[in-house]
DSSP file (Angstrom, degrees, kcal/mol; ACC not computed):
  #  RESIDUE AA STRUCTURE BP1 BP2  ACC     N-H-->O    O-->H-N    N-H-->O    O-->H-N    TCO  KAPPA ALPHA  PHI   PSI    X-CA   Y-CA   Z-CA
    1    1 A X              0   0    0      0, 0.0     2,-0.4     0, 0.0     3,-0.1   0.000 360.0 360.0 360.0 132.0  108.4   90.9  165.9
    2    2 A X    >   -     0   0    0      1,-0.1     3,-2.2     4,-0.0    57,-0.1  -0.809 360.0-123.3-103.5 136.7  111.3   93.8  164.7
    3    3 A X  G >  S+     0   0    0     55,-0.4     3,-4.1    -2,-0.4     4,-0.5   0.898 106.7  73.3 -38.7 -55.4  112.8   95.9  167.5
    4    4 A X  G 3  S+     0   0    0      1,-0.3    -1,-0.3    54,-0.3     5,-0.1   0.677  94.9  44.0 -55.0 -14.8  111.6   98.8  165.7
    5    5 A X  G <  S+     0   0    0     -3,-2.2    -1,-0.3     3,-0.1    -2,-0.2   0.234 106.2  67.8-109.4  18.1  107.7   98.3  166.5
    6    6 A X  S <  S-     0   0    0     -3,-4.1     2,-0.3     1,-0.5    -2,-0.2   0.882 124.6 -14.0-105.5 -77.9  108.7   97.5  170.2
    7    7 A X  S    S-     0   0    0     -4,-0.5     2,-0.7    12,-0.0    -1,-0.5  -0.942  77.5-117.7-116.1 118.4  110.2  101.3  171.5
    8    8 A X        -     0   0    0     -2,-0.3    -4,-0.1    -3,-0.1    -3,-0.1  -0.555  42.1-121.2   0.5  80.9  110.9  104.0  168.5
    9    9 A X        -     0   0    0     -2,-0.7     6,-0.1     4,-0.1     4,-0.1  -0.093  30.6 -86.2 -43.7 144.3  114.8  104.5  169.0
   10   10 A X    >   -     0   0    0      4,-0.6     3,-1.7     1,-0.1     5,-0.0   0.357  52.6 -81.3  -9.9 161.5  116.3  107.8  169.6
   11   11 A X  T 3  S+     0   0    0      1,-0.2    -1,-0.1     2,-0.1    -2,-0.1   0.740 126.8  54.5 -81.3  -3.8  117.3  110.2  167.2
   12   12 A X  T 3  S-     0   0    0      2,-0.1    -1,-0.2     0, 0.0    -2,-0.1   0.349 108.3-119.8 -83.1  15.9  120.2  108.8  166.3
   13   13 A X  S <  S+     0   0    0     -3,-1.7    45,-0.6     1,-0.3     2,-0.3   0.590  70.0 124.6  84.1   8.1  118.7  105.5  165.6
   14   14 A X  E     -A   57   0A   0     43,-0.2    -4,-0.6    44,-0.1    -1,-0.3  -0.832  48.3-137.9-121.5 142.7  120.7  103.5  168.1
   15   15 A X  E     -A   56   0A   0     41,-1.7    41,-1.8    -2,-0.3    42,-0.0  -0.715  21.4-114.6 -97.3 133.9  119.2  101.0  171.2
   16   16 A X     >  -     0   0    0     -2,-0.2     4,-1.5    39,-0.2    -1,-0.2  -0.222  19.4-114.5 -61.5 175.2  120.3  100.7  174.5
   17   17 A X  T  4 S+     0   0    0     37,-0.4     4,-0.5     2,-0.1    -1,-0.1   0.947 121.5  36.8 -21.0 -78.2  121.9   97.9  176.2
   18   18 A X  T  > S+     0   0    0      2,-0.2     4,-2.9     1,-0.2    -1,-0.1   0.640 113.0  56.8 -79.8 -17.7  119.1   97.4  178.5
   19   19 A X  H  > S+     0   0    0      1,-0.2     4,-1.4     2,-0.1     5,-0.2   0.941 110.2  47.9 -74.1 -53.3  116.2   98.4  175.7
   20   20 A X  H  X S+     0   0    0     -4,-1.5     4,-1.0     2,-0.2    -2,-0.2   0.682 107.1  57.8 -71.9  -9.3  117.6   95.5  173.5
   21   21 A X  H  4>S+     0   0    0     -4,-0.5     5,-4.8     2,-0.1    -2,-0.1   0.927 112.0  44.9 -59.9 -49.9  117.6   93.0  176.7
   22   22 A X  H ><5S+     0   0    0     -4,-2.9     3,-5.4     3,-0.2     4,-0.5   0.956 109.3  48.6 -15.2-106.1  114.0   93.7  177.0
   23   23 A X  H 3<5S+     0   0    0     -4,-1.4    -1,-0.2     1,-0.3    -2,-0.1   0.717 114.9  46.2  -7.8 -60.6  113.1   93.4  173.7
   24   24 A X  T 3<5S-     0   0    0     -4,-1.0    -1,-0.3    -5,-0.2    -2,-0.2   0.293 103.7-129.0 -94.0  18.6  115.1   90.0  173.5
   25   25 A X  T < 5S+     0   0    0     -3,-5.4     2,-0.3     1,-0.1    -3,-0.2   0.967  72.1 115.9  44.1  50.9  113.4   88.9  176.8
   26   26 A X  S   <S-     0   0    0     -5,-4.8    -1,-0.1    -4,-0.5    -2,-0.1  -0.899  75.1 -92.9-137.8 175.3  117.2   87.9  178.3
   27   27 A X     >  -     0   0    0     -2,-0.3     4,-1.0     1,-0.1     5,-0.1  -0.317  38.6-106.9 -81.3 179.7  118.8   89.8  181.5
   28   28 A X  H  > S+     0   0    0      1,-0.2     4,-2.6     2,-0.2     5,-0.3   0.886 121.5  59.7 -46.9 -45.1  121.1   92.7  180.7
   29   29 A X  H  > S+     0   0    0      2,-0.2     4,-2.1     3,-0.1    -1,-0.2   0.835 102.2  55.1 -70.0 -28.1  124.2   90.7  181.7
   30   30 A X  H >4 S+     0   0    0      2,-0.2     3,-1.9     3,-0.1     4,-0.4   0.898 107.6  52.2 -51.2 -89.5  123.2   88.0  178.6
   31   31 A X  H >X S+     0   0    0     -4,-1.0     3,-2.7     1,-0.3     4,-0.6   0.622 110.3  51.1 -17.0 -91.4  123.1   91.2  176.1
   32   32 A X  H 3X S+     0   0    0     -4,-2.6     4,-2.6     1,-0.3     3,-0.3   0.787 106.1  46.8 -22.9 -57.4  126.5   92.0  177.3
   33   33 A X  H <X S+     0   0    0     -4,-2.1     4,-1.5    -3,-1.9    -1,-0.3   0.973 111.5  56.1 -55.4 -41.0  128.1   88.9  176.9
   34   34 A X  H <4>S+     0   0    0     -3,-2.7     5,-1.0    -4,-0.4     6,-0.9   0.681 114.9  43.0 -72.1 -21.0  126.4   88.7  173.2
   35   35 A X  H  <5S+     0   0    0     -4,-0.6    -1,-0.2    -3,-0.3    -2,-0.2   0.742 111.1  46.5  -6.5 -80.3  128.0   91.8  172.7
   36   36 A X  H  <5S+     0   0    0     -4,-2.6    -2,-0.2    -5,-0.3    -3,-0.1   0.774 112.4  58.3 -52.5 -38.1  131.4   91.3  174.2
   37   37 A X  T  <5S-     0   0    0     -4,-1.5    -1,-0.2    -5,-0.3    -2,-0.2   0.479 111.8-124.8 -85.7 -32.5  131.3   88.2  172.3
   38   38 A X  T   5S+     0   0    0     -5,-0.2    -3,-0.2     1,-0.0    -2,-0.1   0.612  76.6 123.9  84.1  14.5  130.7   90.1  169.0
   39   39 A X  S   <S+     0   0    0     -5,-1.0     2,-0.3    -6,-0.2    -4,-0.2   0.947  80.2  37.0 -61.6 -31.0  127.3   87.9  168.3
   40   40 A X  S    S-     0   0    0     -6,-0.9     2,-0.3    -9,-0.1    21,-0.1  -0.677  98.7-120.1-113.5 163.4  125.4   91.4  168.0
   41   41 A X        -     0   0    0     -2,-0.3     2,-0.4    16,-0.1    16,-0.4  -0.688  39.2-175.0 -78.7 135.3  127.2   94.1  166.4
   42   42 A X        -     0   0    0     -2,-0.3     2,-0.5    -7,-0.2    14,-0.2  -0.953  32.7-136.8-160.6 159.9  127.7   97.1  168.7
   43   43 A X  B     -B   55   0B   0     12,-3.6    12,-2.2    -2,-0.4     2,-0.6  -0.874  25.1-145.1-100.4 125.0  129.1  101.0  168.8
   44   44 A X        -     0   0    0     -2,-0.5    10,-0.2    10,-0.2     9,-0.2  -0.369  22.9-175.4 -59.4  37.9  131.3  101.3  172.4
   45   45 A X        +     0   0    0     -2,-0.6    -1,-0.1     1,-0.1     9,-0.1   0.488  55.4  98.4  -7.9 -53.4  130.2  105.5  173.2
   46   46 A X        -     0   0    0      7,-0.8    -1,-0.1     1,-0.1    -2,-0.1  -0.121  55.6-175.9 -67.7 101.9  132.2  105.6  176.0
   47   47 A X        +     0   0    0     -2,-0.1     2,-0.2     5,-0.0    -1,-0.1   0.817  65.6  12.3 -88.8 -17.1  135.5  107.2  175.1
   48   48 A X  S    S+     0   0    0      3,-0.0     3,-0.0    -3,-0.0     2,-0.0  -0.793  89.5  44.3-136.7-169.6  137.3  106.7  178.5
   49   49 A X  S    S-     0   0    0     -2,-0.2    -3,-0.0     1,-0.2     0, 0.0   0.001  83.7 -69.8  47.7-151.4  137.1  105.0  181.5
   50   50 A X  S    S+     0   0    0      2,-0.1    -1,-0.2    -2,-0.0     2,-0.0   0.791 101.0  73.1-103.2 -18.3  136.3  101.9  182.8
   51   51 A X  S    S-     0   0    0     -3,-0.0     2,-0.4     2,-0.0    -3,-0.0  -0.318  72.1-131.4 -75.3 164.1  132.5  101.6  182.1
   52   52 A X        -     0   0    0     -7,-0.0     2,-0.5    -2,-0.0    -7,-0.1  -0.924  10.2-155.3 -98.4 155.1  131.0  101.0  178.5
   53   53 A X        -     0   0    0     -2,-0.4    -7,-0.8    -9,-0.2     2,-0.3  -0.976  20.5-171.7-130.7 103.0  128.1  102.7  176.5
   54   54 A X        +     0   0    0     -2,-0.5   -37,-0.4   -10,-0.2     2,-0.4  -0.607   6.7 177.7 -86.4 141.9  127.2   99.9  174.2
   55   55 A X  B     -B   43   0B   0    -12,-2.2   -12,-3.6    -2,-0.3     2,-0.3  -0.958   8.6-171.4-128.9 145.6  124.4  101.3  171.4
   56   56 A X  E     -A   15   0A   0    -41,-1.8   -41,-1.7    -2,-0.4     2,-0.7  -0.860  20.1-120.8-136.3 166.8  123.3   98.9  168.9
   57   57 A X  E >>  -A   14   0A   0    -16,-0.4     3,-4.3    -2,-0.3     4,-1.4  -0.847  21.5-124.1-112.3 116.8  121.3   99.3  165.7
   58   58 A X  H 3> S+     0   0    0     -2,-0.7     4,-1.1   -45,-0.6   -55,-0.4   0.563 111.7  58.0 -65.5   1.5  117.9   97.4  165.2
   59   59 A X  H 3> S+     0   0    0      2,-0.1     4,-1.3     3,-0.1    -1,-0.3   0.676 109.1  44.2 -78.0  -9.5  119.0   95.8  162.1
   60   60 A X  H <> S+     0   0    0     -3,-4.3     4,-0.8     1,-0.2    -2,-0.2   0.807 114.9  48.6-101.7 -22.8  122.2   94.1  164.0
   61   61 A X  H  X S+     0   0    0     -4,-1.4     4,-1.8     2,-0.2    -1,-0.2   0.879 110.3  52.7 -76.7 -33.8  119.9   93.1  166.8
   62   62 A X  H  X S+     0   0    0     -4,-1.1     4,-4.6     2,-0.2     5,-0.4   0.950 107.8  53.8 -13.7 -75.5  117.3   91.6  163.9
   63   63 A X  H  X S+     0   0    0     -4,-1.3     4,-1.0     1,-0.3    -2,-0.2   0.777 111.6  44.2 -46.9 -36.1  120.3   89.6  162.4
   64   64 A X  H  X S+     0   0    0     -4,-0.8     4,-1.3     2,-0.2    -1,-0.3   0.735 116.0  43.4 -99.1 -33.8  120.9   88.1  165.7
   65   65 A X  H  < S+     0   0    0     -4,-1.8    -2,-0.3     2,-0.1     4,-0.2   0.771 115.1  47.7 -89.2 -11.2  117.3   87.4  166.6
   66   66 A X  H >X S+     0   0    0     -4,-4.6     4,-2.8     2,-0.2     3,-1.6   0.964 109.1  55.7 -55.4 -61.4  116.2   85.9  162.9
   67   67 A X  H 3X S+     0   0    0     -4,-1.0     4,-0.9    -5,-0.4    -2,-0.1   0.947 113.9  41.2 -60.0 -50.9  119.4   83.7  163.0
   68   68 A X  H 3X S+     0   0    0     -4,-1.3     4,-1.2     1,-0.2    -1,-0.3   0.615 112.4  51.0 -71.8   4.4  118.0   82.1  166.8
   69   69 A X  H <> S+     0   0    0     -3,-1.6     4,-1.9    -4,-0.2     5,-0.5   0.772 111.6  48.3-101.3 -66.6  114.4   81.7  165.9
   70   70 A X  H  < S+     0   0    0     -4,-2.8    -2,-0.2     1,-0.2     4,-0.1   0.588 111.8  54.0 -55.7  -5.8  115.8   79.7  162.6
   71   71 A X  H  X S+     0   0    0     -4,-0.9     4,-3.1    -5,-0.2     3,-0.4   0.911 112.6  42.2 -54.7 -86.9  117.9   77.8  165.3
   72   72 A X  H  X S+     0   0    0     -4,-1.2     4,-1.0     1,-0.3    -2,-0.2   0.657 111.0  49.1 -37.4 -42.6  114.9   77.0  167.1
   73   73 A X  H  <>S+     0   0    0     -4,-1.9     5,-1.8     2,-0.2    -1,-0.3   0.813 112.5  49.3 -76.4 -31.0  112.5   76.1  164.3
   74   74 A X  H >45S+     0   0    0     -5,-0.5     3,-4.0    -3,-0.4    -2,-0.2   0.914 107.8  59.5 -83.9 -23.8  115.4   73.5  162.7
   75   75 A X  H 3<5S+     0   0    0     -4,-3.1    -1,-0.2     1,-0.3    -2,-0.2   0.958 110.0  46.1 -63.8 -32.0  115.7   72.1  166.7
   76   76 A X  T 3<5S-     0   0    0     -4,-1.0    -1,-0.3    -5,-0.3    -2,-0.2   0.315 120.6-107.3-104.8  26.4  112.0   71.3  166.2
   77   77 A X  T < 5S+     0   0    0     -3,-4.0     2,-0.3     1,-0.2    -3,-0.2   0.439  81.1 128.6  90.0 -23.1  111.9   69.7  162.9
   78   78 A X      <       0   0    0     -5,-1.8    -1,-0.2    -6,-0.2    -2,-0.2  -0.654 360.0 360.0 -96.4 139.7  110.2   73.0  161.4
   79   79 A X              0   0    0     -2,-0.3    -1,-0.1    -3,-0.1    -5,-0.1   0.127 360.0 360.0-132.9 360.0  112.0   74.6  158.1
């Protein structure tokens, strides 16, 4: 399944946080860490303060779910 046939992004093309936790069935606070972590690619919005406004793009959230499904299939012997 691609992100893109789950919710229809904004018009700038960009996913929340919480739209790509969804999506990837994990809590918010996972997404963050995969983030933070630099597993997903993501744009910070947030030009001050202390909070962030992650947006991410549904090809870098793709990239990151293809690569763990091909994870998964080699843990079970399937190629």
């Amino acid at each position: 399944m691609k992100l893109e046939e789950v919710k229809k992004p904004d018009r700038s093309g960009l996913y929340t946080l919480k739209e790509v936790a969804e999506f990837m069935g994990v809590s918010y606070e996972t997404a963050q860490k995969l983030v933070k972590s630099g597993k997903i690619n993501a744009v910070n919005l947030a030009m001050t303060g202390k909070k962030s406004l992650w947006r991410i793009r549904a090809e870098d959230v793709q990239k990151y779910y293809n690569q763990i499904q091909i994870a998964i299939n080699r843990s079970k012997g399937i190629d």
